[in-house]
SERO-4910 file (N, C-alpha, C, O; in steps of 0.05 Angstrom, whole numbers):
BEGIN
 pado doro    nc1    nc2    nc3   cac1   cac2   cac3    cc1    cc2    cc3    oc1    oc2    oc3
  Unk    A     17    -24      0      0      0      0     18     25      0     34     29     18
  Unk    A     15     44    -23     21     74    -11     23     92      6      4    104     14
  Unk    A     53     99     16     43    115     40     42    149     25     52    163      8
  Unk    A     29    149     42     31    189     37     31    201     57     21    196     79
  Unk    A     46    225     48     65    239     72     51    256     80     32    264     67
  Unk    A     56    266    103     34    296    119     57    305    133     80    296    135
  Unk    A     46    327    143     64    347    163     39    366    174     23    382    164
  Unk    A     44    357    200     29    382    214     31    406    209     54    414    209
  Unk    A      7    428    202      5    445    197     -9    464    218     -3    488    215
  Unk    A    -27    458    238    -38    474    256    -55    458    290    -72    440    290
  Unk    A    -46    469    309    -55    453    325    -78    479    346    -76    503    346
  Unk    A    -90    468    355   -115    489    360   -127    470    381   -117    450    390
  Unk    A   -152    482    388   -169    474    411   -194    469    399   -199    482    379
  Unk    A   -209    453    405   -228    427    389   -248    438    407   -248    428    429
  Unk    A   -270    462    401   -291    482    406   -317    450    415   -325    448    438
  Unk    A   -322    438    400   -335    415    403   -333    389    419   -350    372    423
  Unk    A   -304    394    428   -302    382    453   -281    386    469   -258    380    465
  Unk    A   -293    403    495   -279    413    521   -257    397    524   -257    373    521
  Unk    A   -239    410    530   -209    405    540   -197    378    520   -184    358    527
  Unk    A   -204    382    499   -190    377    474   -179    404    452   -181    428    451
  Unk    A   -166    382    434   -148    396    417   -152    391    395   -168    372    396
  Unk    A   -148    397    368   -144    383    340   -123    388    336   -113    408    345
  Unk    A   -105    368    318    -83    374    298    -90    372    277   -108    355    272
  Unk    A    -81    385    261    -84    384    231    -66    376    218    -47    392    223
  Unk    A    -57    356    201    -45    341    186    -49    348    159    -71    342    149
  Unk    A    -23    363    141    -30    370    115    -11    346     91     12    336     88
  Unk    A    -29    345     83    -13    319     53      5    345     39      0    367     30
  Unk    A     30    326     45     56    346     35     53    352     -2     62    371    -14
  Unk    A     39    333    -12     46    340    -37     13    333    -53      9    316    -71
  Unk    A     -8    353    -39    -38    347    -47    -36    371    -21    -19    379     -5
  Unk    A    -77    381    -28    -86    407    -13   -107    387      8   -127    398     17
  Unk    A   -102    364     15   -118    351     40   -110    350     59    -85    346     61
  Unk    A   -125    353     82   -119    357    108   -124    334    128   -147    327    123
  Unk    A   -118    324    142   -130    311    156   -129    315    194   -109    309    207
  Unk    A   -152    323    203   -157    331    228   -163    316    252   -182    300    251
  Unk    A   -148    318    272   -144    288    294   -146    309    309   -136    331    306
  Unk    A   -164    296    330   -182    311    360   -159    290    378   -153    268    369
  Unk    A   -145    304    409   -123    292    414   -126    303    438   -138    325    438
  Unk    A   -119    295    462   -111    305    493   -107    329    496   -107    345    477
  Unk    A   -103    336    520    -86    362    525    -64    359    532    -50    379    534
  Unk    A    -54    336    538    -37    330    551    -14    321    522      4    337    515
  Unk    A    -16    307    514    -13    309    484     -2    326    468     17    327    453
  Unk    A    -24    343    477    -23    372    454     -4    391    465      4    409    450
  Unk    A      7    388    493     22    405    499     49    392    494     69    405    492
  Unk    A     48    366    492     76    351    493     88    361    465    112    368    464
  Unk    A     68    360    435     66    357    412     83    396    411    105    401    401
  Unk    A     69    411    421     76    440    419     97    450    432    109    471    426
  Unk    A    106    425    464    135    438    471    156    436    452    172    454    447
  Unk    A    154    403    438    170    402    413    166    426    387    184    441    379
  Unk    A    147    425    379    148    448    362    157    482    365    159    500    348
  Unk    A    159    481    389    170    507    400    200    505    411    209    523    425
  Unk    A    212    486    404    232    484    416    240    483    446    264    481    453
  Unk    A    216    486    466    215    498    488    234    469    502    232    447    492
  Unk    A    250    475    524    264    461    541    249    450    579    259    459    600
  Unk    A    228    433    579    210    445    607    235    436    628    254    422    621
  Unk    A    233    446    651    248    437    680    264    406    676    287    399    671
  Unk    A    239    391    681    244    358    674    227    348    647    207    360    639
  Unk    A    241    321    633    239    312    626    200    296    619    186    277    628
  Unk    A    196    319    598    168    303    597    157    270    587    178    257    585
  Unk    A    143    259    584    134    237    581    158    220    558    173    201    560
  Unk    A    152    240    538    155    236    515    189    245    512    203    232    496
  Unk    A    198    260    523    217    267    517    234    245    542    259    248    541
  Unk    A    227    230    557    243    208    573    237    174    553    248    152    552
  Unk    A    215    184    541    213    154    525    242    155    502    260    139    499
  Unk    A    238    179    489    259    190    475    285    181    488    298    162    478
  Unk    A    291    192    506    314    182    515    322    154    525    344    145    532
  Unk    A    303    146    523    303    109    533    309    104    503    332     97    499
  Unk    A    297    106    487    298     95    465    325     95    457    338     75    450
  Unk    A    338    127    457    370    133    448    386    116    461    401    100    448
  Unk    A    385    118    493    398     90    516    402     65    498    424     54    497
  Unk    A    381     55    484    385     26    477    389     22    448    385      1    437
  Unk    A    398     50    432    402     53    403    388     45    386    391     34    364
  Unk    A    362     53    402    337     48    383    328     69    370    316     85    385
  Unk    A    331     80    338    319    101    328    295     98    312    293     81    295
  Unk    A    275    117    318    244    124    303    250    131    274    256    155    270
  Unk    A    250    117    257    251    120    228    234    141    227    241    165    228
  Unk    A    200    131    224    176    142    213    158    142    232    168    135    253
  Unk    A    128    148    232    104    140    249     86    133    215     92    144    194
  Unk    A     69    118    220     47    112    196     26    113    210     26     99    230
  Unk    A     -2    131    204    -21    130    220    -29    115    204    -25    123    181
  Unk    A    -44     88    206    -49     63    188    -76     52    195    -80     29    187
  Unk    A    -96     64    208   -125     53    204   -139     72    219   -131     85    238
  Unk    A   -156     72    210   -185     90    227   -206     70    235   -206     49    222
  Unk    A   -220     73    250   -233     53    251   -266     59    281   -263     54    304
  Unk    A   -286     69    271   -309     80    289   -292     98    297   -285    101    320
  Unk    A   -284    113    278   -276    144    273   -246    149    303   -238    170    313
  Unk    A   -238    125    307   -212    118    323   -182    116    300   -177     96    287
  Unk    A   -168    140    301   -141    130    288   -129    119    306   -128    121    330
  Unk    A   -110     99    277    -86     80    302    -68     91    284    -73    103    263
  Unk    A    -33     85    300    -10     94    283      7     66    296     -3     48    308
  Unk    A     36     69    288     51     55    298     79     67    293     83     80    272
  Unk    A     94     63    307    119     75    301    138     53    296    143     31    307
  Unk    A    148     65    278    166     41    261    202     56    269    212     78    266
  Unk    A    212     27    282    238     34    296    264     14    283    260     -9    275
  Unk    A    282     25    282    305      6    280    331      8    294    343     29    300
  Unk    A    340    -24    302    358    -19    319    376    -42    312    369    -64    318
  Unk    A    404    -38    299    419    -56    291    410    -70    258    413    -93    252
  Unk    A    404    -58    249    393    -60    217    358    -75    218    342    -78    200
  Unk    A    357    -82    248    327    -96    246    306    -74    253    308    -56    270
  Unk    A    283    -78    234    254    -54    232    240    -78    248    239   -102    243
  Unk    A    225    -60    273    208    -59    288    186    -44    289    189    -21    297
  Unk    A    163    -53    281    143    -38    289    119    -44    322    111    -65    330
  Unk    A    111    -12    335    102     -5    359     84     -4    348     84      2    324
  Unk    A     59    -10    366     37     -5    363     38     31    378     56     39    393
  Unk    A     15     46    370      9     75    392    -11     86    387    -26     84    367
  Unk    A    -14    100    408    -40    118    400    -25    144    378     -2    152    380
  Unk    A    -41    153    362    -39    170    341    -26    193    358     -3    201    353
  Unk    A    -39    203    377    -26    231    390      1    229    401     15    249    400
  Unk    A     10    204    412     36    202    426     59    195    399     83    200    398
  Unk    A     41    183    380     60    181    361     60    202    345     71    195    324
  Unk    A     50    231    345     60    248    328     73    268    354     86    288    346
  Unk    A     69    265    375     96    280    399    116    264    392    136    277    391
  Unk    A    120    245    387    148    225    377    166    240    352    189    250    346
  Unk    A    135    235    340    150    247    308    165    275    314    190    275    316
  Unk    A    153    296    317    163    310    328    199    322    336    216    338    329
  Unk    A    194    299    358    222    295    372    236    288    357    256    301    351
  Unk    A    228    264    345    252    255    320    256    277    298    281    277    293
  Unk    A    247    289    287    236    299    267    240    279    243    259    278    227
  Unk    A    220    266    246    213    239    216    186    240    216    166    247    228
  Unk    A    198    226    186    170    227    175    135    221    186    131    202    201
  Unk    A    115    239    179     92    223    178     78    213    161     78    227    141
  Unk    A     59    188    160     55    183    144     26    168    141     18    162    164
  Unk    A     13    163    127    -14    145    122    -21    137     98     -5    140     80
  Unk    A    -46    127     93    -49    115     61    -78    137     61    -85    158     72
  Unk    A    -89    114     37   -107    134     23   -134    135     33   -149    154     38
  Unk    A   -137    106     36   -165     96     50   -168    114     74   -191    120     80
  Unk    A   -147    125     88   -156    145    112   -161    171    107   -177    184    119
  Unk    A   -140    181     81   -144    209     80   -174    215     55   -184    237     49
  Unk    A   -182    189     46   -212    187     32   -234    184     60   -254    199     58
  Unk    A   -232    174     75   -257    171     97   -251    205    117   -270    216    128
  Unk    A   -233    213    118   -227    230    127   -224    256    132   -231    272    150
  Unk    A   -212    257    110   -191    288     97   -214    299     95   -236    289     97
  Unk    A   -204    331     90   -222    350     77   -199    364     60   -174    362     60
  Unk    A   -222    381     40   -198    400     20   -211    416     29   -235    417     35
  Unk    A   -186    437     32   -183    467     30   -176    484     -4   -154    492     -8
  Unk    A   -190    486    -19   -186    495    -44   -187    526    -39   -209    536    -33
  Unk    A   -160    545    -41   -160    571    -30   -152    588    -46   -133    582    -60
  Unk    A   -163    615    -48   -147    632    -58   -141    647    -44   -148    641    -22
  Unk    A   -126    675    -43   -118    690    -23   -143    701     -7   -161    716    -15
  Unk    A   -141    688     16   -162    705     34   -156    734     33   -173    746     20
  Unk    A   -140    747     41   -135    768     43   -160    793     17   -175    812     20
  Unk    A   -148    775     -4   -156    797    -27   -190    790    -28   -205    796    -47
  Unk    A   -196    780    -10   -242    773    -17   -249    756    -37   -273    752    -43
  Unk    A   -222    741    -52   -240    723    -66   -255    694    -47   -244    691    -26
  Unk    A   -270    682    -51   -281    663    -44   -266    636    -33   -252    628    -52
  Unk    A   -264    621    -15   -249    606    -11   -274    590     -6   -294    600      3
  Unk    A   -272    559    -12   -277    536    -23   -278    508     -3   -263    491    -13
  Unk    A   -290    501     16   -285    480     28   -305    458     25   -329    461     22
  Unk    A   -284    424     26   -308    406     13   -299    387     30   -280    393     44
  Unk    A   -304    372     31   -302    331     48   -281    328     26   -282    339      4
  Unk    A   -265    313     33   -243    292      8   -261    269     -3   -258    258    -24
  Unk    A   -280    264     14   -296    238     -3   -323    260    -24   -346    251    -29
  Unk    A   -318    272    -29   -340    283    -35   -372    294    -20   -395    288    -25
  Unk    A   -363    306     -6   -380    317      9   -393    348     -7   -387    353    -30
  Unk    A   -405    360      4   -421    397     -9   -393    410     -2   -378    410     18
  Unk    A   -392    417    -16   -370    443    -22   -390    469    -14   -412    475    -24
  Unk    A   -372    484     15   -379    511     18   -367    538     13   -344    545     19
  Unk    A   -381    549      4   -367    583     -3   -367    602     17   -385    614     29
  Unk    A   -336    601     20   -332    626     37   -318    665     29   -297    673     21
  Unk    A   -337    675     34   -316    698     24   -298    710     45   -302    703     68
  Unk    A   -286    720     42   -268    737     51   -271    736     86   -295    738     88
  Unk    A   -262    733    110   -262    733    137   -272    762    140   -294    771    148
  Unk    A   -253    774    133   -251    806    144   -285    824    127   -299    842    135
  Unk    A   -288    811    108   -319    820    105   -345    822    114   -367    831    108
  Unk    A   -329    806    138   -361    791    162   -367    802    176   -349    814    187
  Unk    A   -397    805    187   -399    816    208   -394    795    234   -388    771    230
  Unk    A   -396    804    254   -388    788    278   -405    765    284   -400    742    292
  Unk    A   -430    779    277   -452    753    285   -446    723    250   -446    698    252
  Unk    A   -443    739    229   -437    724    208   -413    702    215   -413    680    205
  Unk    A   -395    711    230   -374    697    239   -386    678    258   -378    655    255
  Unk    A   -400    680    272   -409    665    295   -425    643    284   -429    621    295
  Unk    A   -432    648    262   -447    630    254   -438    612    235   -451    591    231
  Unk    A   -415    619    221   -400    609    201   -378    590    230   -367    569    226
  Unk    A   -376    600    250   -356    582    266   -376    556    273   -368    534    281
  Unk    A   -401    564    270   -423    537    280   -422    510    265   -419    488    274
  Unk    A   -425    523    232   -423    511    212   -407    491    211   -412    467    213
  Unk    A   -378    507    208   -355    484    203   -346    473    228   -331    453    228
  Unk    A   -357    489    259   -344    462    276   -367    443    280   -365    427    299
  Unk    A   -393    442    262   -414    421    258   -405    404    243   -411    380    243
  Unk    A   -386    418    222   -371    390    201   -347    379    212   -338    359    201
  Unk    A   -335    390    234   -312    384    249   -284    395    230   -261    385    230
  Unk    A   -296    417    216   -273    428    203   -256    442    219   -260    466    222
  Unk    A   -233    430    233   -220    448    252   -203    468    238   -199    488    252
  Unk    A   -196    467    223   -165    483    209   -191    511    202   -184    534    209
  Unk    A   -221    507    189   -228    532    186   -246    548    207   -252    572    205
  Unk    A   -256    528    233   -255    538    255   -231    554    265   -236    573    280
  Unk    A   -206    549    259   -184    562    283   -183    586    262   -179    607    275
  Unk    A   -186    590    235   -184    611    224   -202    637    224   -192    660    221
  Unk    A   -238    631    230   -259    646    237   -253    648    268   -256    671    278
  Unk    A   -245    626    285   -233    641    313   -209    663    316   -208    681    332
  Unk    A   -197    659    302   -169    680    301   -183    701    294   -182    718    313
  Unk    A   -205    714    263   -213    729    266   -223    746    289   -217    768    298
  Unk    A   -241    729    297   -257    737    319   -245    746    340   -256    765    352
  Unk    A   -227    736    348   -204    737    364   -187    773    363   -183    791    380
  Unk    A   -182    771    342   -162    797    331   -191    821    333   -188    844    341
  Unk    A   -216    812    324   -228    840    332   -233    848    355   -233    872    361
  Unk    A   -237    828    373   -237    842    397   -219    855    417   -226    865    438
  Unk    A   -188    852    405   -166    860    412   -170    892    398   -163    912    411
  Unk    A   -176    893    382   -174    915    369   -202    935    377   -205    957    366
***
């Protein structure tokens, strides 16, 4: 089976369910996304790495890491490799002395892994078809219409421009897509929303 590659692109807070998170997973070489609802605990592990941040001690993930280095075991890849009653699984694929080992994991601990390592991620198609969504965009900025649909073929919705909205239009456009569980265009009508009231 094909794998195809992703890279996290945005991690946010999952409006639809309290003291969760989403990550967003973008297909490195295609406009699909794919969006995983994940801990908090998780989500902070996933963002100390991405920030480079150094905490006091040694977090979860960052002592598995070092167990792993201890016994010269290195994280090639992670493959998130089934969905299943809307549950992703992954596994982290290791090698140590020319022999490949594969871990079973939960999806969230194995993209704080990836992370740390910085290697690849990865999945097939069957997930990012039951899954994905496209983002078909043009510059928000300039008001043209931006475009969002299901990867399996779902209604394609039209959006214009953020900054054209009124506040309550926003409120209601944030209802919409976190009813489709579109997180990547939830965190984008939140940021709006966000920046006007700073202003």
């Amino acid at each position: 089976m094909k794998k195809i590659a992703l890279s996290i692109v945005a991690l946010s807070h999952s409006v639809t369910q309290s003291h969760n998170y989403a990550v967003v997973l973008g297909e490195e070489e295609g406009s699909r996304r794919l969006p995983i609802v994940i801990g908090g605990f998780e989500a902070q592990a996933i963002a100390v790495a991405m920030e480079r941040m150094t905490p006091n001690r040694p977090l979860t993930h960052d002592l598995f890491k070092s167990t792993l280095e201890t016994f010269e075991i290195e994280l090639k890849e992670i493959i998130i490799n089934n969905l299943l009653d809307g549950i992703f699984y992954a596994r982290l694929v290791c090698t140590r002395n020319g022999e490949v080992v594969e871990i079973d994991s939960r999806t969230s601990d194995a993209l704080a892994m990836a992370v740390r390592y910085n290697c690849p991620i990865y999945t097939y198609e069957f997930i990012l078809d039951a899954a994905g969504v496209i983002l078909d965009e043009t510059e928000e900025e300039s008001g043209e219409p931006v475009t969002i649909k299901k990867a399996r073929g779902g209604k394609k919705k039209e959006k214009n421009s953020l900054s054209n909205k009124s506040e309550e239009e926003l409120n209601q456009m944030l209802e919409e897509v976190l009813a489709d569980e579109d997180y990547e265009a939830a965190a984008k009508i939140r940021d709006e929303i966000d920046r006007r009231k700073k202003n």
